[in-house]
Short mmCIF file of the C-alpha atoms (twelve columns), coordinates in Angstrom:
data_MODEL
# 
_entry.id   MODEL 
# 
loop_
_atom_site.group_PDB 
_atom_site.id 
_atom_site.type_symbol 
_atom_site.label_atom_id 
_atom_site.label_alt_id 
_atom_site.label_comp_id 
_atom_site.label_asym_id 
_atom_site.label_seq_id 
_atom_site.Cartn_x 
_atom_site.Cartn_y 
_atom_site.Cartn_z 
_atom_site.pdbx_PDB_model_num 
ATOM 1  C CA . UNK A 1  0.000  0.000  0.000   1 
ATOM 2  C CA . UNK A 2  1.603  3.569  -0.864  1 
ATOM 3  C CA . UNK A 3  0.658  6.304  0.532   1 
ATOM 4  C CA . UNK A 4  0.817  10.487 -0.918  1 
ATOM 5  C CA . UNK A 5  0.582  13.152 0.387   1 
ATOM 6  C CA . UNK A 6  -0.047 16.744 -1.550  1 
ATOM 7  C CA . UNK A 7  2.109  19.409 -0.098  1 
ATOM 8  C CA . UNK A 8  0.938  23.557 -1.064  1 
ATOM 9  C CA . UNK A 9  3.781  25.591 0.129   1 
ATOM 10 C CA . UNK A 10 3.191  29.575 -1.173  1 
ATOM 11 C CA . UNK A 11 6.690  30.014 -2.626  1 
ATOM 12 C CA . UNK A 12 7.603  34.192 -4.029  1 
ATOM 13 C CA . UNK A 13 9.345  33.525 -7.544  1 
ATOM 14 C CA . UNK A 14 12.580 34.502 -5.719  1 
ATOM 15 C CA . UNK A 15 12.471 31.335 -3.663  1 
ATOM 16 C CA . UNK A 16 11.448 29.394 -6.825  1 
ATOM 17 C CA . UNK A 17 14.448 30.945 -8.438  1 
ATOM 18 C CA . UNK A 18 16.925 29.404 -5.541  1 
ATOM 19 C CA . UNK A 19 15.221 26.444 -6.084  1 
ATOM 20 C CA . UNK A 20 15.852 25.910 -9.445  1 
ATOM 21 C CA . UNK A 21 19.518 27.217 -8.777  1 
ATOM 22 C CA . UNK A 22 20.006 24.266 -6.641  1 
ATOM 23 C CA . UNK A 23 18.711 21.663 -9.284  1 
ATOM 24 C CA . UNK A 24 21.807 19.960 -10.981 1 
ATOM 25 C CA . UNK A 25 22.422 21.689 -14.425 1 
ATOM 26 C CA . UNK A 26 20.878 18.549 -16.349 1 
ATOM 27 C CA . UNK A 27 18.015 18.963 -14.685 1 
ATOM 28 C CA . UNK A 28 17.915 23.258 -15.036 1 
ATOM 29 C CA . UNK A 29 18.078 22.022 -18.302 1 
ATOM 30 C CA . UNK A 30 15.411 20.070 -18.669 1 
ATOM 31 C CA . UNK A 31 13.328 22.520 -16.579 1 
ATOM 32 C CA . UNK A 32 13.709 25.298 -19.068 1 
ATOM 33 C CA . UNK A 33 12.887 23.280 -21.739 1 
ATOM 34 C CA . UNK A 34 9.493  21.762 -20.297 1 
ATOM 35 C CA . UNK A 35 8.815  25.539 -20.090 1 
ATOM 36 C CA . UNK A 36 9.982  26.228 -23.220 1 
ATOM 37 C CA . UNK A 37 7.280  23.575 -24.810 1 
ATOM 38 C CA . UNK A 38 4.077  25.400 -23.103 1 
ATOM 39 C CA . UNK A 39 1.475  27.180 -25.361 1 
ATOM 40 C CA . UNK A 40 2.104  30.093 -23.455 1 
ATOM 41 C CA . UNK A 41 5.223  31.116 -25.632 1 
ATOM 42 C CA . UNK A 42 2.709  31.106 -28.563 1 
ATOM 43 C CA . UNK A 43 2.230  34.875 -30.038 1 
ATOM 44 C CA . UNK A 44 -1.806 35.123 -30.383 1 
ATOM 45 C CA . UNK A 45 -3.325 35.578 -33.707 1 
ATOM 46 C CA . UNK A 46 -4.697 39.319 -32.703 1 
ATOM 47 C CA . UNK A 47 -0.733 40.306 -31.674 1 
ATOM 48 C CA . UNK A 48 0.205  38.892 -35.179 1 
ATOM 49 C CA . UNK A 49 -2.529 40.849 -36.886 1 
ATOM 50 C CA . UNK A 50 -0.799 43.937 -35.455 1 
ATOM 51 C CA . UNK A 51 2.207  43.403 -36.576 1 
ATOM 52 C CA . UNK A 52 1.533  42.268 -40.020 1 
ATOM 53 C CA . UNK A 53 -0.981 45.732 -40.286 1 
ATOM 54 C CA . UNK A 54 2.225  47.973 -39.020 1 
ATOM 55 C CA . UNK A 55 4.950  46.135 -41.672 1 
ATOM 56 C CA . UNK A 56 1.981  47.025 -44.480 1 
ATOM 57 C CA . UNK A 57 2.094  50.721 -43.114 1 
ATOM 58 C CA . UNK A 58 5.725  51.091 -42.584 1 
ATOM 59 C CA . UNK A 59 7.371  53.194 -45.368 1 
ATOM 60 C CA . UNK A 60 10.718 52.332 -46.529 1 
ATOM 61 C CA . UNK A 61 11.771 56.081 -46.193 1 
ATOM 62 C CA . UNK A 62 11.168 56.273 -42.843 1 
ATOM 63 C CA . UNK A 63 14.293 54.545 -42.079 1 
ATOM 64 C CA . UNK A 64 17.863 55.446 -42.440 1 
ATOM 65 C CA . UNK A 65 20.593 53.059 -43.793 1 
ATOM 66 C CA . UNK A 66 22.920 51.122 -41.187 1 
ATOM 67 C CA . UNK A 67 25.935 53.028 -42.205 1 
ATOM 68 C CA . UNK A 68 24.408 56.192 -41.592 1 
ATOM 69 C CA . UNK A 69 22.514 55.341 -38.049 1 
ATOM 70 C CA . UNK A 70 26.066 53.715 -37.297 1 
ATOM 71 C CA . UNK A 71 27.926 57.144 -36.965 1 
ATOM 72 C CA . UNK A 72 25.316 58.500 -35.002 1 
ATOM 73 C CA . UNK A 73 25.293 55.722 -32.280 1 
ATOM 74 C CA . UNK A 74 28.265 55.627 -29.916 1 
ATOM 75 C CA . UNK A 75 29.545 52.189 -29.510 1 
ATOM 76 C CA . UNK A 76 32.314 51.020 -26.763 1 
ATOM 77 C CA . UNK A 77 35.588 49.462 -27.669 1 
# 
């Protein structure tokens, strides 16, 4: 006969990060990739709808060439 028992300990997603931290990295890495398979990573069709209507707006002269946007950004060494 086995016996379970169902544990609900209120965790903040701090203490679920120190959690995972102390998984082995095999096991982070399976973790992220469970996540990582969830249909909550999918982009909805409205969001896409947005986009797509923004790209048809968008005029080519709005933007400026690389080269040009390069010499007015200041990059470090």
């Amino acid at each position: 006969m086995s016996a379970t028992a169902h544990l609900n300990i209120p965790l903040s997603f701090n203490q679920i990060i120190d959690l995972i931290k102390q998984l082995p990295k095999t096991q982070q890495k399976k973790l992220v990739s469970l996540i990582q398979e969830q249909d909550e990573f999918v982009v909805p069709e409205w969001h896409k709808k947005i986009v797509v209507d923004r790209i048809k707006k968008e005029k080519l002269t709005d933007g400026i060439l690389w080269k040009d946007a390069r010499k007015k950004l200041k990059f470090k060494p």
